[in-house]
C-alpha positions in Angstrom: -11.8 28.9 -145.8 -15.1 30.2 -143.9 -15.8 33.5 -143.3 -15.6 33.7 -139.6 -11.7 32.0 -139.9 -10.9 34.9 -141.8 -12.6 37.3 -139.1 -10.9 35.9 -136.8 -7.4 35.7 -138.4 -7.6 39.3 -139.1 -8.6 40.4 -135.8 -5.4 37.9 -134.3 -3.1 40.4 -136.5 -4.6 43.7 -136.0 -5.8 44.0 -139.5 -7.3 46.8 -140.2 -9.1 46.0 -143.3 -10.0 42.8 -145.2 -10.2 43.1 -148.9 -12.1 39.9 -150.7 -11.7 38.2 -154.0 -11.5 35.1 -156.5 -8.2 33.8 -157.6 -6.5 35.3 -154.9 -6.1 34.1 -150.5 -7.6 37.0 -148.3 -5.7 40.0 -148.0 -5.3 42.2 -144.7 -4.0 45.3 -144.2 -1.9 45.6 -141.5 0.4 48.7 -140.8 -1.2 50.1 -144.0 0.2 47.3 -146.3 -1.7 44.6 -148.2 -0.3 41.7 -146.8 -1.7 37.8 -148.2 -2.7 35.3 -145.0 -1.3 32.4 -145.5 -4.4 30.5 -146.8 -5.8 28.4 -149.6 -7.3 31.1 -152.3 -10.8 32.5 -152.8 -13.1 30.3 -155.2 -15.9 31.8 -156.9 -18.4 29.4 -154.7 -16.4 30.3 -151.7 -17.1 33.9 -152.3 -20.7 33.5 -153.0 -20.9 31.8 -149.9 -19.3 34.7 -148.4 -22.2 37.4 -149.9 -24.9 35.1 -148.8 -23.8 34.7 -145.1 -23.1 38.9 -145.1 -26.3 39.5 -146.6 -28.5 37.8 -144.3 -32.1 39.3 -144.7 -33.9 39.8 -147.9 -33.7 43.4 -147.9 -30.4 43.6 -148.3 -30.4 41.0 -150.7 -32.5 43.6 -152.9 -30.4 46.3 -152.7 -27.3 44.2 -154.0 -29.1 42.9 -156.3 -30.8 46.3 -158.2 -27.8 48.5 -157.0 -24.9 45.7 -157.8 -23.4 46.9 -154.2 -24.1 47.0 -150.5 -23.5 49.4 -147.7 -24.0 47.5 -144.3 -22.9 46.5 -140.8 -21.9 43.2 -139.9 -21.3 41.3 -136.3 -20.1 38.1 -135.4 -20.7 37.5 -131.2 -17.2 37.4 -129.7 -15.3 37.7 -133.0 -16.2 41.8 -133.6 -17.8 44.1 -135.8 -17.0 45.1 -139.3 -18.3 47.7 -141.8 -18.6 46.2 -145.3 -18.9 46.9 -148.9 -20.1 44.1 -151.4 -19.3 44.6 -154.9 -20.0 43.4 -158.2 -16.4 43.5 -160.5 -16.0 41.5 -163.5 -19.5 40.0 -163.1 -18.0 38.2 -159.8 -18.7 39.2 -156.2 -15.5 40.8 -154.5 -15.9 42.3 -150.6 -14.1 44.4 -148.6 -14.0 44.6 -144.5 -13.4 47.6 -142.2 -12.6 46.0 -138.9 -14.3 48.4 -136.0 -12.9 47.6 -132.6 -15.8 46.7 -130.0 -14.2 49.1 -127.2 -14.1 52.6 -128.4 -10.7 53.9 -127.5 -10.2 58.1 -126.4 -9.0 60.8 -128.0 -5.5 60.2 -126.4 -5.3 57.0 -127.1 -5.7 57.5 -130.6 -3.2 60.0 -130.5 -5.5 63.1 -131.3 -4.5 66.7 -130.2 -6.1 67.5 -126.9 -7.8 70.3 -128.9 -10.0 67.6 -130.3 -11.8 66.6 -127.0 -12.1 69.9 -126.2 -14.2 70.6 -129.1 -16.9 68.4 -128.3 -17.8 70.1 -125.4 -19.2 72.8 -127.5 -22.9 73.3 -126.8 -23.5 74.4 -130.6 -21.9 75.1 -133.8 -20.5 72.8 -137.0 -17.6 70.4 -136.3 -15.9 68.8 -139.8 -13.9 65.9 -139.5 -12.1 65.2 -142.9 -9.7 63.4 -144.8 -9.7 60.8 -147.5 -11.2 57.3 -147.0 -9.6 55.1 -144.8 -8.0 57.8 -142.7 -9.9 57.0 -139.5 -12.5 59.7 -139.2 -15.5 57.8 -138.1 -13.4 56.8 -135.1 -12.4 59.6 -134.4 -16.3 60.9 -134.5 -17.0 57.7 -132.1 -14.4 59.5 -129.2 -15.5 62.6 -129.3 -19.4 61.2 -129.3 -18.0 58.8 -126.6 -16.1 62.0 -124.5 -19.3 63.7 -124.5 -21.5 60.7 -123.5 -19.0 60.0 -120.6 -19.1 64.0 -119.3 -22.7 64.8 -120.2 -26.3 64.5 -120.1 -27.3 65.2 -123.6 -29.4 63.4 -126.4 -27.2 62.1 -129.2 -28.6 61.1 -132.5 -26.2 59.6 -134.9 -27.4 59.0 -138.9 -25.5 56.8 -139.9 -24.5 54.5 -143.1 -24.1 52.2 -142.0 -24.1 52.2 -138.5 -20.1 51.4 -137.5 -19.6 51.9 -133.2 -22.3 51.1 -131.6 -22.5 53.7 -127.8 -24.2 52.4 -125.2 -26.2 54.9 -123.0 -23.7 56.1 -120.1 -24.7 60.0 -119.5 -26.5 60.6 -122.4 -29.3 58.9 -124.1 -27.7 57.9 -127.7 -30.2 57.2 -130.7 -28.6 55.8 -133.5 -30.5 55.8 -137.3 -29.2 54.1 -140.0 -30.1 54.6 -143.5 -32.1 51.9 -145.1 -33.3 50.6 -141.7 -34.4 53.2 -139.8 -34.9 55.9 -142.1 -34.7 56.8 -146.0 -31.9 58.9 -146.1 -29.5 61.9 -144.9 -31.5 65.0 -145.4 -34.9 62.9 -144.2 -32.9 61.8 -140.9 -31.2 65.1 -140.5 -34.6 66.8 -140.7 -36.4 64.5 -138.6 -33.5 64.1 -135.8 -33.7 68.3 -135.0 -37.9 67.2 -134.3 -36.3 64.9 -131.9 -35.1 66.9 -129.1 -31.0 66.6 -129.9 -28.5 68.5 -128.2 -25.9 66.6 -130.7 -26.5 65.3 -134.4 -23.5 63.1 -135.9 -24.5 62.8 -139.4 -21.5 60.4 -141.3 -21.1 62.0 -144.7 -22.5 65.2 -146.2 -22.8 63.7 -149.4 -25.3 66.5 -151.2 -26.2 70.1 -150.9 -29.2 69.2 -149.0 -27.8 67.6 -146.3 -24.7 70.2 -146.0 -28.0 73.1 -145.6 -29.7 71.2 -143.4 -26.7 70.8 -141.3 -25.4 74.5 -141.5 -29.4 75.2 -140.2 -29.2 72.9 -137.6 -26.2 74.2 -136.5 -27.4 77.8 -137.0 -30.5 77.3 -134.5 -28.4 76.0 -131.4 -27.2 72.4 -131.9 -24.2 70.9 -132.5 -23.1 69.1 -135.9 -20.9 66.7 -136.2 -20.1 65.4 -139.6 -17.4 64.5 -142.5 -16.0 65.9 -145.6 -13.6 64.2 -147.9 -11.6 66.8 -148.1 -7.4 67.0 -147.1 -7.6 70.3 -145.4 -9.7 73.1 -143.4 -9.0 75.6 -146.2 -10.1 73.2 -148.6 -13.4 72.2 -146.5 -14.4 75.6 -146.0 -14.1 76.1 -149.8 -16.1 72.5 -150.7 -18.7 73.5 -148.4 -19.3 77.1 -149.7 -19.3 75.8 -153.5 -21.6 73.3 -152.8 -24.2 75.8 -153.1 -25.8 77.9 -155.6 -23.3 80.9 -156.8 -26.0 83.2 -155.9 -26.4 82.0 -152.4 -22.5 81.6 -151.7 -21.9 85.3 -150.3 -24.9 84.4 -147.5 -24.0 81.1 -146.6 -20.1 82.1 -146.2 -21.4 84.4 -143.6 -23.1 81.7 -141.8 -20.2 79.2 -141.9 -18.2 81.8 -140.2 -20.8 82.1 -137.8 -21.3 78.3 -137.1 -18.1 76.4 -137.6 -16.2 75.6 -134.6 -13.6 73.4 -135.6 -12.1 71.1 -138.6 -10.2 68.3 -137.6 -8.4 66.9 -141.0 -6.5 64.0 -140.6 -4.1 60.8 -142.3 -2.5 57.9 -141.3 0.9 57.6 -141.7 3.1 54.5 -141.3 5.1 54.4 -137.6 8.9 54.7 -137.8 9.0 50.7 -136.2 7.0 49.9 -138.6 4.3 48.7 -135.6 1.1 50.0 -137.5 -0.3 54.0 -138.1 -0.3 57.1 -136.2 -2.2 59.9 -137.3 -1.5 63.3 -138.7 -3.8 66.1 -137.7 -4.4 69.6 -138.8 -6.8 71.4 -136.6 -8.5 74.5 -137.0 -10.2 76.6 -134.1 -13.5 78.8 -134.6 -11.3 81.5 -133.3 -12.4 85.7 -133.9 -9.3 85.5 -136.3 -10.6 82.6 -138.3 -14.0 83.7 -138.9 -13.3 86.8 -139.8 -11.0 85.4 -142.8 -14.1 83.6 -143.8 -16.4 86.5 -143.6 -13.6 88.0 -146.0 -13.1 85.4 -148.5 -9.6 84.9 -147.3 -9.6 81.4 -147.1 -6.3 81.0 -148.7 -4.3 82.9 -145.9 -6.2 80.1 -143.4 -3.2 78.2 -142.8 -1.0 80.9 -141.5 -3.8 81.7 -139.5 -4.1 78.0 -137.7 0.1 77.9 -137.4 -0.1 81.3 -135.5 -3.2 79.5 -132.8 -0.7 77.1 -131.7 -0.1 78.1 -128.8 -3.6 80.3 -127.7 -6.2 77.6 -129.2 -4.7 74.8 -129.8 -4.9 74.6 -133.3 -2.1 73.0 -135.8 -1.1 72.7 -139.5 -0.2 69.5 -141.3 3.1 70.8 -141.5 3.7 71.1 -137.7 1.5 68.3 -136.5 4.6 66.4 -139.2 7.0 68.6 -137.5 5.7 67.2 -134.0 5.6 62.9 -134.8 8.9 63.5 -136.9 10.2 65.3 -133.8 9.0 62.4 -131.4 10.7 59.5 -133.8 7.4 58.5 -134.5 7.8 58.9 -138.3 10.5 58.6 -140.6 11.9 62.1 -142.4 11.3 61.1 -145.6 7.6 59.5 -144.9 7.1 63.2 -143.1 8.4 64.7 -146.3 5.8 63.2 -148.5 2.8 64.5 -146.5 4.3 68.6 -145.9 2.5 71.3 -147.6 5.8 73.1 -147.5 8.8 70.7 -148.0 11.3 73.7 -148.3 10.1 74.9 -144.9 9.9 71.8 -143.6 13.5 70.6 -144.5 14.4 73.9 -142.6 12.5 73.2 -139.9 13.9 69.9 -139.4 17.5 70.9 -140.1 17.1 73.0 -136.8 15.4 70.7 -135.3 18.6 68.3 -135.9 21.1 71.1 -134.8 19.0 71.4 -131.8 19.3 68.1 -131.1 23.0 67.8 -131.5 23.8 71.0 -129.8 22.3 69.5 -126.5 24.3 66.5 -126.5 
């Protein structure tokens, strides 16, 4: 089976990922479940076939073959657009497929708090955008980069690797970098990008301590940051940003963080109660007064309490009651709600009064 019948059977069944690899058909992930197309299985020729036609030019064909894996972008015309990762594993070639939709899709219709779009109308500051891999943060980095692009005249430079939605110049003038092509690296691009007039920098990981204090200094001197952590929550993203620096420089750069940060938006994908794909789960905290001064004060554990209480005035929401909320709407199950609480004794609570509620009013 060629590579674009694959493309295009994934794309017929909403797939959102395409995992690659001898002995076995392709495999798709759809509604967050490996699920087998119903196809011959992958050869070892087939699959080489596979890494030659992905890695087109010679310079990627370097980089596979002295770093044993590849980072790129790959687009078939009227088929779509897919972010790849080719792979060495048990001497054989496997390859795995994020499928990125063509049309970048809002903040609502991605299911995102209304806090979210609101944050990228910030002027400056430090916006975080975390959760583990697969969770959906680079599209939700495309919306608010695409919200902003819609409303504003700005410059938008995105670093990227490698590049995954590709914005076309509406409002704003967007330059998009990606590493390997159009520059060397993060911190190179980051420092470069604030010599290039930006009212916005989306950098797509902070992978190192240089690139996390380049991006606190940019964010410090009047632009705004957009960028992503691995990281489950804001407490813990405030405390992986802070420790990625030297213990004598962590009292300084704690005051800056409070200073610059104006949101984290941590997120997950959880399976839909009709079983019809993934809706996210979102925690968002606000740059509030209240929130920085916690920071300033090293009381980063007591964070949480401090985002449930800026429900209502900012917007902001916990895992627990973002849960509380989908549970609530029937758009997850109890149990799959369960799994994900910070708190499951409050949450049982919670949704044991949510339940009398519910019967009361009948």
């Amino acid at each position: 089976m060629e590579l674009t019948e694959i493309l295009q059977a994934a794309i017929a069944q909403n797939a959102s990922d395409i995992v690659l690899k001898d002995a076995m058909p392709p495999m798709f992930r759809i509604g967050g479940d490996l699920t087998p197309l119903d196809a011959p299985v992958m050869t070892v020729a087939m699959m080489r076939e596979v890494a030659n036609e992905i890695l087109r030019d010679d310079a990627k064909r370097m980089r596979f073959a002295t770093e044993r894996h590849a980072d790129l972008a790959f687009e078939l015309p009227d088929v779509g657009r897919f972010r790849i990762n080719v792979f060495h594993q048990r001497g054989k070639v496997g390859v795995v497929l994020r499928v990125i939709p063509i049309r970048i899709r809002s903040v609502a219709e991605l299911n995102l708090p209304v806090v979210v779009e609101k944050l990228a109308n910030e002027r400056n500051g430090l916006i975080l955008v975390t959760g583990p891999t697969g969770c959906g943060k680079s599209t939700t980095l495309a919306a608010m980069i695409d919200a902003i692009n819609r409303q504003h005249a700005r410059h938008i430079i995105t670093i990227e690797d490698p590049i995954e939605y590709l914005h076309d110049d509406i409002r704003s003038v967007v330059s998009q970098r990606e590493i390997g092509e159009d520059v060397q690296d993060f911190p190179s691009a980051l420092r470069s990008a604030l010599r290039q007039n930006p009212d916005l920098v989306m950098v797509g990981e902070m992978r190192d301590l240089d690139t996390i204090e380049t991006a606190i200094t940019a964010a410090e001197t009047g632009h705004l940051v957009l960028s992503t952590l691995h990281t489950l929550d804001a407490p813990e993203t405030i405390s992986r940003v802070i420790n990625a620096f030297p213990e004598s420089k962590r009292d300084q750069i704690q005051l800056t963080l409070a200073t610059v940060v104006r949101g984290v938006v941590s997120q997950r994908l959880l399976a839909r109660t009709d079983g019809s794909g993934v809706v996210p789960a979102v925690e968002v905290m606000v740059g509030s007064a209240r929130v920085r001064e916690y920071i300033e004060k090293q009381r980063i554990r007591d964070l949480p309490g401090v985002i449930a209480q800026g429900q209502t005035s900012y917007g902001m929401q916990t895992f627990d009651q973002s849960l509380t909320t989908l549970f609530q709407a029937g758009k997850i199950t109890y149990d799959e709600a369960l799994a994900h609480c910070r708190n499951p004794a409050d949450f049982e609570l919670q949704a044991r009064g949510l339940a009398a509620a519910s019967g009361s009013a009948h």
